[in-house]
N, C-alpha and C positions, 0 to 999 in steps of 0.2 A: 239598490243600496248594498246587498250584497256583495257585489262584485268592486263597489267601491271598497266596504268594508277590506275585503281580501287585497286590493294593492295599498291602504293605507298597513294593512300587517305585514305584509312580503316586500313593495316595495315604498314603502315610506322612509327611506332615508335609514343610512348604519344604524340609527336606533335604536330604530321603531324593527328593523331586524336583529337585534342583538338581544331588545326584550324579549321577541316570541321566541329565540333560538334558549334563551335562558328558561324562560316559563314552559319552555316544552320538555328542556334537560328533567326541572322541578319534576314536574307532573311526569314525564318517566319514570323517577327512582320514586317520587310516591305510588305512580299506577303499580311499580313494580313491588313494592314489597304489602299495599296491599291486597293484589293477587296472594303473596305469597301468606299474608294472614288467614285470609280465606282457603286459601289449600290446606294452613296450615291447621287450622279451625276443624276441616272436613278430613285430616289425615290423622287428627286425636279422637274423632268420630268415630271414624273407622277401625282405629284401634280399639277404644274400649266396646264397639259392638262385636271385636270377632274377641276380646276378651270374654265380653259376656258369654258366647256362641259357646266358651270352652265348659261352662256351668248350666247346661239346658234345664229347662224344668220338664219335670214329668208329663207326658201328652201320651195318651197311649188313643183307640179307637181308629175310624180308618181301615182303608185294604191294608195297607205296609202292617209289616212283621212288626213287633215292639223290638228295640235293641236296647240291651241292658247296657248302663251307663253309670260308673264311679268316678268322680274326681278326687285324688288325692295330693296331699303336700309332701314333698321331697326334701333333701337341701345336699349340698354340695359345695363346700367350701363357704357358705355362709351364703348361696345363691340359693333361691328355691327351684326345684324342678319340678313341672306339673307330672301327673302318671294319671292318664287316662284311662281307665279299664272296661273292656266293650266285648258283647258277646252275644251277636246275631240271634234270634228265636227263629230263623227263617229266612227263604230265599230273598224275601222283598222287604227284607230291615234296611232300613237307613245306612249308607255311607257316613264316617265321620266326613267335615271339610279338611282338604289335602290332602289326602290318599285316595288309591283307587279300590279300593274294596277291603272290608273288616278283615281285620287278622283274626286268625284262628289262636286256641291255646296252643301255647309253646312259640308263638312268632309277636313281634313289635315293629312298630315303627318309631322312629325318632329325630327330631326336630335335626337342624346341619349344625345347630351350636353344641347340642348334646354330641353330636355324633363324635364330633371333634374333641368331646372331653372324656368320654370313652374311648377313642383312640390314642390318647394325650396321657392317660393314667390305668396304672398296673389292675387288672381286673376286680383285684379283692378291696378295691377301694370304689368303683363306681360299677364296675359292667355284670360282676355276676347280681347286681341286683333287678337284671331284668332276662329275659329267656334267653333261647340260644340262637333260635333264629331272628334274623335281622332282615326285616321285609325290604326296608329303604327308607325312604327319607318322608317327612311331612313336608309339603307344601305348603306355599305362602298364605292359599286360603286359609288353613287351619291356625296360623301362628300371630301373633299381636306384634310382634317386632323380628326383625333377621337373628336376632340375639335371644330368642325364647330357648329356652329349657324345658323342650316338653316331649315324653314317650308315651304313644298308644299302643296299651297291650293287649293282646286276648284274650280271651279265657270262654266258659262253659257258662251257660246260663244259671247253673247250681253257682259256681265258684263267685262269676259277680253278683250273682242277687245277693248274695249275704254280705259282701266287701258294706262298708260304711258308706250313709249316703248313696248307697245302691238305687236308681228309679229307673221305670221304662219308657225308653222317651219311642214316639212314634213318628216325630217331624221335627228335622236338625235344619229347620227354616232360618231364615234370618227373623231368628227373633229375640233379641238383644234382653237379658234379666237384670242389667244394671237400672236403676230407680232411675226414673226420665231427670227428675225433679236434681238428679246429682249430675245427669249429663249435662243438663243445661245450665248448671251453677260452675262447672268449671269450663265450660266452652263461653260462659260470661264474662268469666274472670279474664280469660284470654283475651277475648272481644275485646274488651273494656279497657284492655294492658296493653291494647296494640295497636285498636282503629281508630280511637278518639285521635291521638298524635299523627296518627296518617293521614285523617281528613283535616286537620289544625293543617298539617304539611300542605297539603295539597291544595285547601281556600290560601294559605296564606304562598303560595307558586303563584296563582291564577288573580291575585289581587295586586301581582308587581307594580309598582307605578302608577299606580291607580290618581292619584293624586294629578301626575303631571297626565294621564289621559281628563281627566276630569274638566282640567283647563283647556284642553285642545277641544274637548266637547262643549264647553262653554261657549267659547270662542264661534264656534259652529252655531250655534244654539243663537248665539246675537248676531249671524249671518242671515239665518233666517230659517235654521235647520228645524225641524219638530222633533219633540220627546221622541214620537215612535223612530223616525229616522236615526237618530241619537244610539237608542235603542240598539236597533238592528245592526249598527254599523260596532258597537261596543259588544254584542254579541256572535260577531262575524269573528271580530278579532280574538277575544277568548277562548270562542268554542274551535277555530284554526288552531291555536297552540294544542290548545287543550286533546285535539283530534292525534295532532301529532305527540303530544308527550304519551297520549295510551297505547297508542299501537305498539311504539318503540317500550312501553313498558309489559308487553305482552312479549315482545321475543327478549327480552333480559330473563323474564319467570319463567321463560321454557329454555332458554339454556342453561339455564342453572339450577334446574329444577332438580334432577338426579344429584348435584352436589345437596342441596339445602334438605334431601330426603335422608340423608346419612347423620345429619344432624341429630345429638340427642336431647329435642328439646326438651323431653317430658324423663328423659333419664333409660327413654330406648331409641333406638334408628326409627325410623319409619322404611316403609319398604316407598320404593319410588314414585307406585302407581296409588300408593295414598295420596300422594302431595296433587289429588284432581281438583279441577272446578266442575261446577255443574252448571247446566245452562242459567239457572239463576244468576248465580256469579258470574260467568260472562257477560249478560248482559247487564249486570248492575254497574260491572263497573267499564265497558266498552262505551255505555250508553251514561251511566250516571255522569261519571268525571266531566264529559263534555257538556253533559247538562248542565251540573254545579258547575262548572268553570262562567257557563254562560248566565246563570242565575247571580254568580258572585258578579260579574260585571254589572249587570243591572241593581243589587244592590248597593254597590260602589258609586251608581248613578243618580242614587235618590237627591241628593244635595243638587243636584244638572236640573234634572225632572222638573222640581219646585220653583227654582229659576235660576237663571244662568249666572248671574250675579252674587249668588249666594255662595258661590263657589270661592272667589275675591273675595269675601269678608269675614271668614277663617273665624266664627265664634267658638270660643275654646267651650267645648262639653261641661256638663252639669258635673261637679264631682261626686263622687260614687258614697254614699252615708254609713254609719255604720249599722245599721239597721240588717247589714249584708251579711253578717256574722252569725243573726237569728238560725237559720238550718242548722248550722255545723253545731251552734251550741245544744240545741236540741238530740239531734244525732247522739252527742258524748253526753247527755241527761237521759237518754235510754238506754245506752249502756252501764252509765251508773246505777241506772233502775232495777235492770235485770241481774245486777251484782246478788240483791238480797230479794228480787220477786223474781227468782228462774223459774218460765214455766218447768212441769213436769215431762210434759210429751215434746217428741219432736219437732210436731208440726209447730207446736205451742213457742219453741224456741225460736226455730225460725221465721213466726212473726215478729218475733222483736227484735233477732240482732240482725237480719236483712235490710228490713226497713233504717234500724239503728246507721249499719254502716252505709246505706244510696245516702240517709240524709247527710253524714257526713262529706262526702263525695262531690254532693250536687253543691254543699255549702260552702267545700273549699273552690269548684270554680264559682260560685257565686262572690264570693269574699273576696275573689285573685284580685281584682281591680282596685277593693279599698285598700288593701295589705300592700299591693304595688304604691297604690299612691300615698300611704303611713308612711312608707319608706322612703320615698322620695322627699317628703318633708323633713324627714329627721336627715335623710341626707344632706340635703340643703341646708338645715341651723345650723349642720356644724363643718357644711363647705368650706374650706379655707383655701383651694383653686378655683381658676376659673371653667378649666372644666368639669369639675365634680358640680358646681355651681349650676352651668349650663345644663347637665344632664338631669341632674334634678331639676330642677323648673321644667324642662323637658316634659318628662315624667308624669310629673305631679299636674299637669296642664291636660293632660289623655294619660291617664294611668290604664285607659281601658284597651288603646291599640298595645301600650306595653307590656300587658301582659298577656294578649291575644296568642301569640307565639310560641309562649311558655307555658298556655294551661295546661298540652299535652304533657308535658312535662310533669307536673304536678299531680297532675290523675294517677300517672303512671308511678312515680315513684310512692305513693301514697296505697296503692293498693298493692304493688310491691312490700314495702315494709310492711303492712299487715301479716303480708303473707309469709316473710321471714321470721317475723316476731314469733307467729303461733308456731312455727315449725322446729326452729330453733330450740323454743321451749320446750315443747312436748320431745325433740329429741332428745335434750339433755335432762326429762325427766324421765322417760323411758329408754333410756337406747341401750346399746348392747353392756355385756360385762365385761369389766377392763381387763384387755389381753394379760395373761399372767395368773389369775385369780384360778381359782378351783371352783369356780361355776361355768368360766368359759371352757373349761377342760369335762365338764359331766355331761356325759348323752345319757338321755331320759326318754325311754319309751314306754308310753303308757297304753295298754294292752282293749281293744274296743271288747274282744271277748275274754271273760275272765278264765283263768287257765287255772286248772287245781293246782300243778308243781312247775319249778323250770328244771329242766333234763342238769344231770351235776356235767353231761359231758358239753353245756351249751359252755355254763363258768367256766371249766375248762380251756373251752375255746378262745372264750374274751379273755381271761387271764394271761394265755399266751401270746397273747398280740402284742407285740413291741409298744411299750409306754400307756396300756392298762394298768392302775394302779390297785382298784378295786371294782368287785360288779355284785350288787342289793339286788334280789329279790323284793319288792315291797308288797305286803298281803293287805288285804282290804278290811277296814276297820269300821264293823260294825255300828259304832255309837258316833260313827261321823256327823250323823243328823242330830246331835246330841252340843254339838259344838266341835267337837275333837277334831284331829288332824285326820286325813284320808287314809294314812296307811300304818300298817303297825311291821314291829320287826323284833327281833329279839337282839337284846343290847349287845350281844355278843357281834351279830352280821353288823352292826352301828361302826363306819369307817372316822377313822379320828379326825378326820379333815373336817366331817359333819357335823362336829358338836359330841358331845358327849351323854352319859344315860344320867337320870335323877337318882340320887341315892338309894338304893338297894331294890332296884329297878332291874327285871328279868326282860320284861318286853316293853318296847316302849312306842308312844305315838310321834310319827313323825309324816310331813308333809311326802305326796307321794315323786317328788324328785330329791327330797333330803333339804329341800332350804323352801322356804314362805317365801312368796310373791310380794315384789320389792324387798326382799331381805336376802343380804349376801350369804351363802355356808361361813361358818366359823367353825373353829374349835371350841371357842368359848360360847356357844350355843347349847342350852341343858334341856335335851326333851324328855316331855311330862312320861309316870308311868301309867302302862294303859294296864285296866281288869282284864288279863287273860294270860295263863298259865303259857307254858312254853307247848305245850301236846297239846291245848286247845288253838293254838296261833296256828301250827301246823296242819289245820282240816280250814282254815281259811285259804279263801283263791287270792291267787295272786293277781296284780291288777298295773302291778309297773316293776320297769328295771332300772336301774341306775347304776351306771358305768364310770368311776372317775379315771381319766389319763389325763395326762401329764402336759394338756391343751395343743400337744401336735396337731396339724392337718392328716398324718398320713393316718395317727392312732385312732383319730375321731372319725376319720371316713370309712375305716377297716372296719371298727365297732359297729357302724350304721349299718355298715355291709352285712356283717355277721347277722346281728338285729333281725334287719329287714327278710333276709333268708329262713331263720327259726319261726319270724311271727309275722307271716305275708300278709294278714289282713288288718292292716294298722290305716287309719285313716291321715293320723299327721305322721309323717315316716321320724326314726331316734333322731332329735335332734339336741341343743348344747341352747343354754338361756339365752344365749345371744341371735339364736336362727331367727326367731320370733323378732327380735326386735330388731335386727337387723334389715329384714325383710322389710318389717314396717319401717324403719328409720330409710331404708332405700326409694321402696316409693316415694316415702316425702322429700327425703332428697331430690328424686325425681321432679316432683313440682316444685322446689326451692331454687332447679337448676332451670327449671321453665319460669320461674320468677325472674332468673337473673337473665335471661335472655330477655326481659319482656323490660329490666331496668335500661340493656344496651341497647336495644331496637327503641324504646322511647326516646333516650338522650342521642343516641344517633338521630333520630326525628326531627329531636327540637332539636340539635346542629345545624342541622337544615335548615328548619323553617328558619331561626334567628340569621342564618346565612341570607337568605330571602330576604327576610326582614331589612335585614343592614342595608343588602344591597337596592332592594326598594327605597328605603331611608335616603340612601346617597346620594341617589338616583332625580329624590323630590326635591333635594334640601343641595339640590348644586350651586343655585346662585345666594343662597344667604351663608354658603360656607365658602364660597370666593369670593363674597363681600367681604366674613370677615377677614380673610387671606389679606385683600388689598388692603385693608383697615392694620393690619400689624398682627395679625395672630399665627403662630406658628404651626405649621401641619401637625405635627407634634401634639399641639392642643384638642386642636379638633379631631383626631384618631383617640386621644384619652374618653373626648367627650362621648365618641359611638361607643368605646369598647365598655364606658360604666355605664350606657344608657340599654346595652343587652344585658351584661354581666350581672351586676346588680341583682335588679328582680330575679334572672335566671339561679343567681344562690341562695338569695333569700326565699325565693318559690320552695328550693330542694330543702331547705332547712325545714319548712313550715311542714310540708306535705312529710318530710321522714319521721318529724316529732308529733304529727297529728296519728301517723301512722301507727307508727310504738305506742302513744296511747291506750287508739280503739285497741290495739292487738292484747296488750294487755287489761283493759275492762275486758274485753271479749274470753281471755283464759282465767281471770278471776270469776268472771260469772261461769262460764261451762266448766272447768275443768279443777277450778279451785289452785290453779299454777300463778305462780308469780311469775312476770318476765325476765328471761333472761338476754342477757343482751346478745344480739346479732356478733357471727364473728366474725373475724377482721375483715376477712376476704368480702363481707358484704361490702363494709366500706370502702374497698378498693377496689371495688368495682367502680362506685357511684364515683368516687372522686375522677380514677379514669376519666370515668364515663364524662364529666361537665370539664376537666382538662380537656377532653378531644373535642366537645362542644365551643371553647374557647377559644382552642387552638382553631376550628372553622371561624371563629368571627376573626382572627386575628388574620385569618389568610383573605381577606375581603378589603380591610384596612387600606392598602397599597392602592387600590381603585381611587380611595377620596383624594390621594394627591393630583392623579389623571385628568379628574374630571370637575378640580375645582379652580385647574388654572383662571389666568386674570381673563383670555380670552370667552371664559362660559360667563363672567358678567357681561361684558360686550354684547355678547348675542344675544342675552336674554333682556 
């Protein structure tokens, strides 16, 4: 049966060869991208574990020497640059990863993006903040993306034990310090945003025509064939396609593998040799895809199996109740829940909105089927074509094959919008300060050891720097714990731009970078007066500076410059309000731009499948659309009637799932964060609309096939 199997697929007639030549193309470009899920999955891994690797924790014991170990934050143009500070106790200390042996004091090494931006830029703005000697370069082991920004320096085992965050690590193993519990929440998200549509793609390849094999196995089956023969011969033909579309989608993922590694999905490159599979992955999907290809034919057979007859009598499916709804409303009743009962603790939260948003999730493909066939009724009442007519009843008869196609779709952009909603917000409620302002123009470095005075020849220095305007001293204020501001100053050092003193106020309290956390500097800002004489303020340690220029690049990196050289043990390097939020606003950038990739690789998906789909459709339904051809209906008709019988659900699906999306996103930052939503901007949506335009435009390039193959000759034969 076998070998029957194999000539009824190869050589069965132009068909019966154009189908497997079609469902093998299918199952390529899905084997192929998702390999490249899976790479892609294992290449975000592997980044945030040599991230982790750059934050070790304390291990000392053991033969090996302890090596002393600082991480510290930089920034550079509004980029952060990591500064690793390391200093051997002994022959058999640890190697950091990427170099070949610790630098000593007075030498560094530095990442190839750094390297370039110190060569790129006049020294008193990036390079003399690190030694003189330049050992070379970090390697890829050591770095999270081709684009890192990161120097390892030396020093003395006195000089780093004291740096901030100083500990001795004794084994620079791979042992990753990011929370397992967050690796595996966004390599879900991923999963979730990429593989559900790949495997949608790939059952709905391998189930092409299912319909008109169903009847040639029928047919079989009243010859005298048996289920198992049946069987075997329908799983000859699948797993043949299916064998060939994996292979050929094994050498597309490896030719293009070094291109799709330059991609920045998470908002960095990957380096090339992240983008691996591991033998798991090889084999799940060398061996899975041909398995499910031959799994879906045998379930395509169940209606054969029962009896051969049952195939001819075409009873239209139970329709789908609303009872379907139950999950998802549930889902959006525990986020409303957790609005006004937020747990306290972590773990406590994330029992409730995890659970909260799968139910949502599982409820919108649960519901897809009633919601397709809601829609197809209200399409139909107020049909006034005959194909809108046609496509509806269509629909509404198996609302559950139509919307089979398009769940990926659905998932995807649902968990998408979530994910733009919260990011969006929290950007526009934290993000950086608007270019121009005089907070974007103030570097603030706040001192980890408290210094009694700053040298007059440091002001001096900052003063003279092209587009410094002013530079505070701020000293540390005793009744802090009392409620008061952190630093005190004498009204006279108080720069105008900061607000001004309280009425007949000598010294006054003021936040230690001169403006309050979420509040702008003003002029019109009046700070309180603090109890202490002008000779009593001056036996207080100083504990921050505050530099305002004039929001230049060249003025503000000259300042850090200066900074960084007077007070080397700082653990956040001088930075401008915007550094902080920048930084964080870029990471999430970062995943808003792995959000949007994850909106085009879905809707590129469901193009496909619905391509599939149609062309399966055409494929079943040849002789009752060359019936109606000879009956008087015009091609014309019947091309409206495929193109609303995908279109349709496919925009109503994206409606549903972007507005269920925005919902949870917003219960979800009313409970944690106390944010209201702010709406996505534009370019979300021009992405999505793109994205179901280019879906379109695939069903519309399919069209041209139904005039082919519904000539008057296909009722003839049939």
């Amino acid at each position: 049966m076998i070998r029957f199997g194999l000539r009824l697929a190869v050589a069965g007639g132009r068909e019966a060869l154009t189908r497997l030549l079609v469902i093998a193309a299918a199952v390529a470009v899905g084997s192929g991208l998702l390999l490249t899920t899976l790479a892609g999955v294992n290449a975000v891994d592997a980044q945030l574990t040599r991230y982790a690797s750059i934050y070790p924790s304390a291990s000392t014991g053991g033969d090996a020497d302890p090596l002393w170990w600082s991480t510290r934050g930089d920034y550079f143009h509004g980029k952060q640059i990591i500064r690793i500070d390391v200093a051997a106790t002994g022959a058999n200390a640890p190697t950091p990863a990427g170099i070949p042996s610790t630098p000593g004091r007075g030498e560094f090494y530095a990442s190839p993006a750094l390297r370039d931006l110190i060569a790129a830029h006049p020294a008193d703005q990036l390079g003399d903040r690190y030694p003189e000697r330049d050992l070379g370069t970090v390697g890829a082991a050591g770095l999270t993306s081709p684009d890192t920004l990161l120097a390892i320096v030396g020093g003395t085992p006195d000089s780093v034990g004291k740096l901030p965050n100083a500990r001795q690590v004794g084994d620079l193993g791979d042992k990753p310090t990011l929370p397992e519990a967050t690796v595996n929440l966004i390599l879900g998200v991923i999963a979730g945003g990429l593989l559900f549509p790949v495997l949608i793609f790939i059952g709905t390849a391998t189930r092409l025509s299912a319909a008109r094999r169903e009847q040639r196995f029928a047919a079989m089956r009243l010859v005298g064939a048996t289920p198992k023969q049946i069987s075997v011969v329908a799983a000859v033909e699948a797993t043949a396609a299916a064998v060939a579309g994996t292979a050929l989608g094994f050498a597309l993922f490896y030719a293009l593998r070094g291109q799709m590694a330059g991609i920045p999905f998470t908002g960095m490159p990957f380096f090339p040799s992240d983008m691996s599979l591991g033998l798991l992955d090889l084999l799940l999907v060398a061996l899975g895809v041909p398995a499910g290809a031959a799994l879906a034919a045998q379930v395509s057979l169940r209606r054969v199996r029962i009896s051969p007859l049952g195939v001819t009598r075409r009873v239209t499916p139970r329709a789908p109740r609303a009872y379907r709804l139950i999950p998802m409303a549930l889902g959006v009743a525990v986020l409303f829940f957790a609005i006004g009962f937020r747990p306290e603790t972590s773990d406590g939260q994330a029992a409730v909105f995890l659970p909260g948003l799968l139910l949502i999730m599982a409820g919108l493909v649960f519901a897809g089927p009633w919601l397709t066939m809601v829609g197809a009724r209200v399409m139909a009442r107020y049909a006034n074509r005959p194909a809108a007519l046609i496509a509806a009843r269509r629909l509404a008869d198996n609302p559950k094959a139509g919307f089979r196609a398009i769940s990926g779709i659905m998932l995807a952009l649902f968990v998408t919008s979530v994910a733009i909603g919260v990011i969006t917000t929290i950007v526009a409620n934290r993000g950086p300060a608007p270019i121009g302002s005089t907070d974007a123009g103030t570097v603030t470095t706040v001192f980890d050891e408290e210094a009694p005075s700053v040298p007059d020849a440091l002001f001096a220095e900052l003063r003279a720097i092209t587009g410094v305007r002013s530079a505070t001293a701020i000293r540390e204020n005793p009744n802090m714990m009392n409620g008061g501001e952190g630093g005190v100053i004498a009204c006279t050092d108080l720069p105008s731009a900061y607000g001004r003193c309280a009425e007949d106020a000598s010294v006054i309290e003021v936040p230690m970078g001169l403006s309050r956390w979420r509040e702008s500097a003003s002029t019109a800002t009046v700070w309180p007066a603090a109890s202490f004489t002008l000779d009593e303020l001056q036996r207080l340690p100083v504990v921050s500076m505050v530099v305002g220029t004039d929001g230049s690049a060249t003025a503000i990196e000259r300042t850090r410059t200066v900074l960084e050289v007077a007070f080397p043990t700082f653990w956040v390097g001088p930075n401008v309000p915007g550094d902080f939020e920048s930084d964080f606003a870029d990471t999430l950038r970062g995943w808003e731009q792995l959000a949007n990739v994850i909106i085009v690789a879905s809707l590129a998906l469901g193009g496909c499948s619905l391509a599939v789909s149609v062309i399966g459709g055409l494929t079943e339904r040849r002789r009752p659309f060359s019936l109606l051809r000879l009956s008087g209906a015009p091609v014309r008709v019947l091309r409206r009637v495929v193109a609303l019988e995908s279109a349709v659900p496919m925009l109503a699906v994206a409606a549903v799932a972007i507005g269920m999306g925005l919902l949870a996103a917003h219960l979800f930052l009313r409970a944690q964060m106390g944010y209201t939503l702010v709406a996505p901007e534009p370019g979300f949506y021009v992405i999505v609309v793109v994205g179901l335009a280019a879906c379109l435009g695939v069903i519309a390039s399919t069209l041209p096939l139904l005039e082919r193959i519904t000539g008057p000759e296909t009722a003839r034969s049939e």
